[in-house]
C-alpha positions as CSV (number, residue, x, y, z in Angstrom):
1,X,51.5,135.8,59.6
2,X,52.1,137.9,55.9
3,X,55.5,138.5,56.4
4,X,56.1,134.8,57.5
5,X,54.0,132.4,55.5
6,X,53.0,134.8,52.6
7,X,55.8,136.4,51.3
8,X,57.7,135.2,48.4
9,X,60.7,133.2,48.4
10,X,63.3,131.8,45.9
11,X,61.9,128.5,44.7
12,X,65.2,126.6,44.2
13,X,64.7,124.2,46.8
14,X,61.0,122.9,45.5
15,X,62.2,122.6,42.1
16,X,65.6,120.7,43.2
17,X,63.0,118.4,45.4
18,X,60.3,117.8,42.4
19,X,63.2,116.2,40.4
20,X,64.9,113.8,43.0
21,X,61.7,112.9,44.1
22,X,60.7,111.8,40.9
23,X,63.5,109.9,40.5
24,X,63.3,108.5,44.0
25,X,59.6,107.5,43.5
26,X,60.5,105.8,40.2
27,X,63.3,103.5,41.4
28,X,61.1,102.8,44.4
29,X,58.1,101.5,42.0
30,X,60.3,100.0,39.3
31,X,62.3,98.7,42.1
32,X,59.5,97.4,43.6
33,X,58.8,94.6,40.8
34,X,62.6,93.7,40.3
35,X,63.0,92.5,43.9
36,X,59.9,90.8,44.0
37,X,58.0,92.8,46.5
38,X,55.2,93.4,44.1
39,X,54.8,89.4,43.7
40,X,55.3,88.3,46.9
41,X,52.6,91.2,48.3
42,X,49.6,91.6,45.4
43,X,50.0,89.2,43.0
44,X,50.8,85.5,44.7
45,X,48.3,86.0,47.6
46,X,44.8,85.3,47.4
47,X,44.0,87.6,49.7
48,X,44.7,90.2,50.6
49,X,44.9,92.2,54.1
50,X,43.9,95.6,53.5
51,X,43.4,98.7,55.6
52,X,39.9,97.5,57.3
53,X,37.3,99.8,55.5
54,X,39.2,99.8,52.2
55,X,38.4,96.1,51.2
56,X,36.8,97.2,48.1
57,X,40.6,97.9,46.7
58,X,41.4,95.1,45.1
59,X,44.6,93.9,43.1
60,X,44.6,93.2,39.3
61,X,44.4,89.8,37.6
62,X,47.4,88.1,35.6
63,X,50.2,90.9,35.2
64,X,47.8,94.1,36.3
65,X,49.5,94.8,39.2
66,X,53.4,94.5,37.7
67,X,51.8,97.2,34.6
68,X,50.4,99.3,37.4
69,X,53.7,99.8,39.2
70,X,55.0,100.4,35.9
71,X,52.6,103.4,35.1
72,X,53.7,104.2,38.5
73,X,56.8,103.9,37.8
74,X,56.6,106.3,34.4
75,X,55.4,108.8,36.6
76,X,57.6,109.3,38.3
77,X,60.3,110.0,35.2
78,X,57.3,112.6,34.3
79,X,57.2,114.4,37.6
80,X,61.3,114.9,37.9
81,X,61.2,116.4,34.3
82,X,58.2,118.8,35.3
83,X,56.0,117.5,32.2
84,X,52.1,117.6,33.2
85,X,52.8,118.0,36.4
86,X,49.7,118.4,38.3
87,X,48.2,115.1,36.4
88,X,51.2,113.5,36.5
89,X,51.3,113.8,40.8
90,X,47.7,113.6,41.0
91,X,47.2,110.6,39.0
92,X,50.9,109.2,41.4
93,X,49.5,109.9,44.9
94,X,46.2,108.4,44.0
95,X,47.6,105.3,42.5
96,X,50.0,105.3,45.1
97,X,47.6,105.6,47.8
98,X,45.6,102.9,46.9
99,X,48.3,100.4,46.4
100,X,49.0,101.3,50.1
101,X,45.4,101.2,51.4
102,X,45.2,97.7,49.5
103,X,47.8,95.9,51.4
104,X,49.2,95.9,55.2
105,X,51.6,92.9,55.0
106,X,54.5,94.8,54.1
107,X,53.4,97.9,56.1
108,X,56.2,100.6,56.2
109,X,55.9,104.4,57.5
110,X,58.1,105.5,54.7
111,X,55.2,104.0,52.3
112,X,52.9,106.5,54.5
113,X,55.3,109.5,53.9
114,X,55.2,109.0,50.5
115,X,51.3,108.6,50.4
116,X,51.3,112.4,52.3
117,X,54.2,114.1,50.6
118,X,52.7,113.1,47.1
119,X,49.1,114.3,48.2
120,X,50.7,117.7,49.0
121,X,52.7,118.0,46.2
122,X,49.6,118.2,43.7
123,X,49.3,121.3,45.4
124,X,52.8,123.1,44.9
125,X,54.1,125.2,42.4
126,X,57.1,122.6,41.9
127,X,56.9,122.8,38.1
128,X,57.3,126.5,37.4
129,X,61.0,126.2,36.8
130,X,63.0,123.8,34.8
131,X,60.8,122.0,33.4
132,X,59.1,120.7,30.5
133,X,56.3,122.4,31.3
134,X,57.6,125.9,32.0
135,X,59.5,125.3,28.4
136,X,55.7,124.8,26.5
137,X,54.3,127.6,28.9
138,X,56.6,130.2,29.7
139,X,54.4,132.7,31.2
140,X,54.7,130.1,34.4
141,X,57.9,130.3,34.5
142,X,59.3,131.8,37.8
143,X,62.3,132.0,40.3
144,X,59.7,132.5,43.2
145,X,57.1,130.7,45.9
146,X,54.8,131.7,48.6
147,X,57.1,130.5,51.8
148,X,54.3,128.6,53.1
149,X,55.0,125.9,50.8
150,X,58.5,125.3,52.4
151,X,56.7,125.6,55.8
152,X,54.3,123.1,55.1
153,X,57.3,120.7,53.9
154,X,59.0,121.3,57.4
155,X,56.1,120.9,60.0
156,X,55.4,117.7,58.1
157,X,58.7,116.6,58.7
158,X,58.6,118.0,62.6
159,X,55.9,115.9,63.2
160,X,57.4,112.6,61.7
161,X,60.4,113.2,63.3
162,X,59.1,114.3,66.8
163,X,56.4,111.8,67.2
164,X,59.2,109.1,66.2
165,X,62.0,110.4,69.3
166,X,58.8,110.3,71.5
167,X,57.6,106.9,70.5
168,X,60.9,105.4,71.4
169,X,60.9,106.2,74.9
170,X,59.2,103.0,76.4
171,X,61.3,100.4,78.5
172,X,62.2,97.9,75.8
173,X,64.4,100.6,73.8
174,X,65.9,102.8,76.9
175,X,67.2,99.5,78.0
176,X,68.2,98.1,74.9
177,X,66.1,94.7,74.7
178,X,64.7,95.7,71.6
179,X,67.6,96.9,69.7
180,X,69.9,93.6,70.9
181,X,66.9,91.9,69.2
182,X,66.4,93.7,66.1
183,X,70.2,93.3,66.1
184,X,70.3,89.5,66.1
185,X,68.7,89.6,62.6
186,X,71.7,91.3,61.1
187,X,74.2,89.1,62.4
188,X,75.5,87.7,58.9
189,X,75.9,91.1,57.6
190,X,79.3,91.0,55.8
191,X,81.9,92.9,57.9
192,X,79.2,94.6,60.4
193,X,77.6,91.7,61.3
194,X,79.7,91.1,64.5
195,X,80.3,94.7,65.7
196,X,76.0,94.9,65.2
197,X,76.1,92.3,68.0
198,X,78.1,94.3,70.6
199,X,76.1,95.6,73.5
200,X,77.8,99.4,73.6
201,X,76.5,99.4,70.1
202,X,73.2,98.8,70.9
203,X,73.5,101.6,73.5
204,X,74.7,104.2,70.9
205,X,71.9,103.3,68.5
206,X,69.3,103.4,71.3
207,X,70.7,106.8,72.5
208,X,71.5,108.5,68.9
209,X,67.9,107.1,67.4
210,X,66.5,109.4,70.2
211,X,68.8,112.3,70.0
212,X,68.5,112.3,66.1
213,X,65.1,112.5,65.6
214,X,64.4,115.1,68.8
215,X,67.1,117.4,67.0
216,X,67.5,116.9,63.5
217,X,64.9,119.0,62.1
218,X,65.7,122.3,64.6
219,X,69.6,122.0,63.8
220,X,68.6,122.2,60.3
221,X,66.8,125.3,60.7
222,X,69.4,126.8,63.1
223,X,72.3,127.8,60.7
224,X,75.3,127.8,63.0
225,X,73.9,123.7,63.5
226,X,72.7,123.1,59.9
227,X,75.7,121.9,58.3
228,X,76.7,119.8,60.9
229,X,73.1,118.5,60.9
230,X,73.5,117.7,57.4
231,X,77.0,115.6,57.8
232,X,75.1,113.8,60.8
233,X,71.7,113.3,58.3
234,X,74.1,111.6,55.4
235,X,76.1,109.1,58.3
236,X,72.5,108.0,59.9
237,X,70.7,107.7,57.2
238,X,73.2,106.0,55.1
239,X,73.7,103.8,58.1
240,X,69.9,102.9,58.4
241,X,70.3,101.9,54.0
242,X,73.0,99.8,54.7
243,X,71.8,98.1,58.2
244,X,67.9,98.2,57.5
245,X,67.1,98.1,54.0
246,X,63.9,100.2,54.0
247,X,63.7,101.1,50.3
248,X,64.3,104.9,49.2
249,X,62.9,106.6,52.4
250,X,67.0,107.0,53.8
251,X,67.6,108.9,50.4
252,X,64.1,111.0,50.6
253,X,65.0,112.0,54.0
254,X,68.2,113.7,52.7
255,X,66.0,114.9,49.1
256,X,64.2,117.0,52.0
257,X,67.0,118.3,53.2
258,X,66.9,121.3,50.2
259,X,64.4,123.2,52.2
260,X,66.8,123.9,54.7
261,X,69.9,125.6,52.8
262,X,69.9,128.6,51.7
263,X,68.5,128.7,47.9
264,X,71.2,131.2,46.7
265,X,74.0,128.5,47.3
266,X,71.6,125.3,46.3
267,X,71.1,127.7,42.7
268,X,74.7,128.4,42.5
269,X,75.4,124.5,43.4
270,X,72.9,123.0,40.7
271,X,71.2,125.7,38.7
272,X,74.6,127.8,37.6
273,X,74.3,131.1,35.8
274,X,70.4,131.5,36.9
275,X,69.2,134.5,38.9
276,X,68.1,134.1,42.3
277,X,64.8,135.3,43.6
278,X,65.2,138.9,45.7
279,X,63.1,139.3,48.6
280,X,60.0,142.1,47.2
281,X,56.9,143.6,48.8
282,X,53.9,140.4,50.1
283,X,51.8,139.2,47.6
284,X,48.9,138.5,49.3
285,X,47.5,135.0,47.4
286,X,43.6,134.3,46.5
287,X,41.6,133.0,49.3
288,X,44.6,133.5,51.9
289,X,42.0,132.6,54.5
290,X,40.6,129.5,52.7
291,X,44.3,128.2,51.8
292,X,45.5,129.0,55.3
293,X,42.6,127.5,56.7
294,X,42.7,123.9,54.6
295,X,46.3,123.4,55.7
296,X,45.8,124.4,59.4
297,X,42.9,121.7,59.4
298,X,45.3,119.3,57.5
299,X,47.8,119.9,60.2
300,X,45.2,119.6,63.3
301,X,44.6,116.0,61.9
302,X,48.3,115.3,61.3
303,X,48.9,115.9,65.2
304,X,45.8,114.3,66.3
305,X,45.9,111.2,64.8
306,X,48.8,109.6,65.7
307,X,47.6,110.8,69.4
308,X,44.6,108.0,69.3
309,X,45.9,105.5,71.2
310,X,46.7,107.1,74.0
311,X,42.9,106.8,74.6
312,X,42.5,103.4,74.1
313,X,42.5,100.5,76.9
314,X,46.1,98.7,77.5
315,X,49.5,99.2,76.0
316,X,49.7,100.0,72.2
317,X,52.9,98.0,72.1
318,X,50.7,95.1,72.4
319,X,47.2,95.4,71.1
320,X,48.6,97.4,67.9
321,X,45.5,99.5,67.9
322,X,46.1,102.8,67.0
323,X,49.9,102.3,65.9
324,X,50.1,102.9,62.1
325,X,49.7,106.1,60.7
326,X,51.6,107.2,64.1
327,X,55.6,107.2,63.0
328,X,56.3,104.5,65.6
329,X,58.7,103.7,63.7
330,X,61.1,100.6,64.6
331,X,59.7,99.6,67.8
332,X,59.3,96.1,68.2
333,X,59.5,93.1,66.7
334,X,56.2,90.6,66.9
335,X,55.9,86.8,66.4
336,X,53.0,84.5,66.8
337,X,51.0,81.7,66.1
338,X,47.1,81.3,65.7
339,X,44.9,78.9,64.9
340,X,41.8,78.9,63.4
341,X,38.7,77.0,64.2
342,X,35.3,77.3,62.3
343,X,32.1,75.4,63.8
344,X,29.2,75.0,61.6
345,X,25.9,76.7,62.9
346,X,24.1,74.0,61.1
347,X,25.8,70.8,62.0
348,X,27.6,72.0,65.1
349,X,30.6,70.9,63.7
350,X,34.3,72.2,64.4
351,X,36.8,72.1,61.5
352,X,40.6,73.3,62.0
353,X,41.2,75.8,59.0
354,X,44.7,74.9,57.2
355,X,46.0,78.3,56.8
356,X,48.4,77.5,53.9
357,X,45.3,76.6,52.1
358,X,44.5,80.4,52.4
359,X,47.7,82.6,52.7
360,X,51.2,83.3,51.5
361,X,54.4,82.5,54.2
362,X,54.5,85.9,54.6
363,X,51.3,86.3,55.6
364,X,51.1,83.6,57.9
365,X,53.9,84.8,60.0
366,X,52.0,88.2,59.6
367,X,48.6,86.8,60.7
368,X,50.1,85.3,63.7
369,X,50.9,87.9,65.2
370,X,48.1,91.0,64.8
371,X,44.6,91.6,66.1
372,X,43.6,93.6,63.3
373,X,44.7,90.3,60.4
374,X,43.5,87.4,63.1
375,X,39.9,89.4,62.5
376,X,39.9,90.4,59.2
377,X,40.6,86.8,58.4
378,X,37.8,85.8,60.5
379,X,35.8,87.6,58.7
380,X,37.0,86.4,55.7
381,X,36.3,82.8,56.4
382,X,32.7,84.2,57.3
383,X,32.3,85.5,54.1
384,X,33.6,82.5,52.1
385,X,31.2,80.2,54.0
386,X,28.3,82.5,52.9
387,X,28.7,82.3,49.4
388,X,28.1,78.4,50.3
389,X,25.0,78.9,52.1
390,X,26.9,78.4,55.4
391,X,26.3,80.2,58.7
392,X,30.0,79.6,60.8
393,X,31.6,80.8,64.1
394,X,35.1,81.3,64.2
395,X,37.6,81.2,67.1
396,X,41.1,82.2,67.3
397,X,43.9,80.6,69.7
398,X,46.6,83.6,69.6
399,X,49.8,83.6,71.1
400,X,52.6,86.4,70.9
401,X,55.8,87.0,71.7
402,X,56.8,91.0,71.6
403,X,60.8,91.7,71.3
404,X,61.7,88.4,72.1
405,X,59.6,88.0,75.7
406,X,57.8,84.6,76.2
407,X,54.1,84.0,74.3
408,X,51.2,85.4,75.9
409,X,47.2,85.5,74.7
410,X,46.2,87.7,72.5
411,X,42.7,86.6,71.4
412,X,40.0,85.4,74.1
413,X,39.9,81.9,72.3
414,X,36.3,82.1,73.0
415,X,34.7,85.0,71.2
416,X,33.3,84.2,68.0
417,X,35.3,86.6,65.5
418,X,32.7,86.5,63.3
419,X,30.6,88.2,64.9
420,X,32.7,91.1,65.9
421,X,32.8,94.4,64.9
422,X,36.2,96.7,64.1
423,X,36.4,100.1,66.1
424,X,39.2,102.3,64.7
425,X,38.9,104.3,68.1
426,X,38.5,102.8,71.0
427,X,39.6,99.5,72.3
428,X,38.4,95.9,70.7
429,X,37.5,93.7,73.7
430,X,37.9,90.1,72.2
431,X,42.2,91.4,72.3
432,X,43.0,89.9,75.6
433,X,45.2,92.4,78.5
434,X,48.4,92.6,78.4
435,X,50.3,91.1,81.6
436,X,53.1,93.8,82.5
């Protein structure tokens, strides 16, 4: 366990990280309010479906939300030059994190990743070379890291990946349903469009998405494997930029590729003329035990959690519970449509709620089509009619379609949502079973 996780190591690869993930973060939250997403998501809705327990994170009025993503934004450009580093990706992963927490309609597991990887970088050494801060203080400047800091960046990424190859195994990918649909979307794409449609395609994608994320991360740590690995890394991921459009997560899967190489040739590649770090006797750190002890705990959770739903009733494919927070990561697509009816306790009236009244497009598609939005706007109408003095029932009529198959209940149409508690670990009984 010394020799392995505590000796020192040259740091090249951390510091090489800290600045293109700065940059990456920055372009992702500037980025963010040039393409709309942070209009269309927190400030044109009025309101907003959060992670259920974090209601109480709200957005901010007028432009509050555009001058937070700045600040985010600013960060970022603070972290990649190493200047108050600690505060600078303390004060980003919190902001971060609630911005995720706050809003579901646009989930993404790459907004999850960043939420993780920013939390654990408050805790690495990342600005103790070439940086602003090691230029004001340099009696922190070093060329070295404990090597369970790499370690910790790896099995992070082990998990992601490996939980991601599993995932994919169901029937709807191994025999390519899902993929010809996802496909369909993508039809109009300038030059692609037409080969995207091909069935042999579909099989090579299905196949390869597999095969990639089983083997990517232990080809990068074999060496004979780890260039290859790399070549095959820049082709999907570019691939996934081009096809997908998912933001900067196809560029910060490449940014994590630095903890792989060898840090003499990454130095000699980017940091020219600089000594590298030679392998010396362990340093045994402060409170090994504690430290050790905290990320094995960290860790525990990291492999539990996305575990949850195998120990829930019916299919996570189609009650969603348990699903985020899992890297299932492109597994199916959902549509719906719900209505909403509300009947008056007092007057045992029924009224039809007009959803447009309520929600954005977006969200109506969204609502449609989810357990976890159908209640938490249940409860939402519950809440509205209470500030009025008014005691209501509300029923949902759910119907879904999963990759394309014909609509099927999702809500028993007559359970009063309203009254209905969330359970974040076992099964909700007003989502109907699935017919397989």
């Amino acid at each position: 366990m010394n020799s392995f996780l505590l000796k020192k190591i040259d740091n090249t690869g951390l510091i090489l990280f800290r600045m293109f993930f700065g940059i990456l973060i920055s372009l992702e939250c500037y980025g963010a309010i040039l393409t709309g997403w942070v209009k269309s998501n927190l400030v044109a809705p009025k309101f907003n479906f959060s992670f259920i327990g974090f209601e109480w994170l709200t957005t901010i009025a007028g432009p509050g939300m555009y001058v937070y993503f700045i600040v985010m934004g600013s960060l970022g450009i603070l972290i990649s030059i190493g200047y108050k580093y600690t505060y600078s990706m303390l004060a980003f992963a919190l902001m971060w994190s609630g911005v995720y927490l706050m809003q579901k309609t646009s989930y993404n597991n790459h907004y999850y990743l960043l939420m993780l990887i920013s939390s654990i970088m408050v805790f690495f050494p990342a600005h103790k070379d070439y940086s602003i801060d090691a230029k004001l203080n340099p009696e922190i400047r070093t060329n070295k890291m404990h090597a369970y800091f790499k370690y910790i960046i790896i099995l992070q990424l082990f998990i992601v990946y490996t939980y991601a190859a599993i995932a994919k195994v169901y029937a709807d990918w191994l025999n390519f349903e899902y993929i010809q649909v996802l496909m369909q979307g993508k039809a109009n794409y300038f030059l692609i469009g037409d080969l995207l449609q091909l069935p042999w395609v579909h099989q090579i994608i299905a196949i390869f998405g597999i095969l990639f994320d089983l083997l990517i991360i232990p080809a990068l740590l074999w060496k004979p494997s780890r260039k290859y690995a790399f070549i095959f890394a820049v082709f999907f991921h570019l691939a996934n930029s081009i096809i997908f459009q998912i933001g900067i997560f196809p560029y910060l899967a490449l940014a994590f590729t630095v903890f792989f190489f060898d840090p003499k040739k990454i130095r000699a590649l980017f940091f020219k003329n600089t000594l590298a770090y030679t392998p010396a006797k362990i340093i045994t750190p402060k409170f090994k035990t504690l430290i050790l002890g905290i990320w094995m705990l960290y860790f525990i959770f990291q492999i539990g959690l996305p575990l949850r739903h195998h120990f829930f009733k019916d299919d996570v494919l189609w009650t969603e519970e348990g699903h985020r927070l899992s890297w299932r990561m492109m597994l199916r697509k959902r549509s719906g449509t719900v209505h909403f009816n509300i009947v008056d306790k007092q007057t045992n009236t029924t009224t039809r709620v007009n959803l447009t009244h309520y929600l954005t497009k977006k969200q109506i598609r969204k609502i449609g089509a989810y357990p976890d939005f159908i209640w938490q706007f249940a409860q939402h109408l519950k809440k509205e009619a209470k500030k009025n003095n008014k005691e209501i029932a509300v029923f949902a009529n759910a119907r879904v379609s999963i990759n394309g198959k014909p609509k099927q209940q999702l809500i028993d149409p007559k359970v009063d949502l309203a009254q209905e508690k969330w359970h974040h670990f076992k099964h909700n009984a007003f989502i109907l079973p699935s017919s397989k």
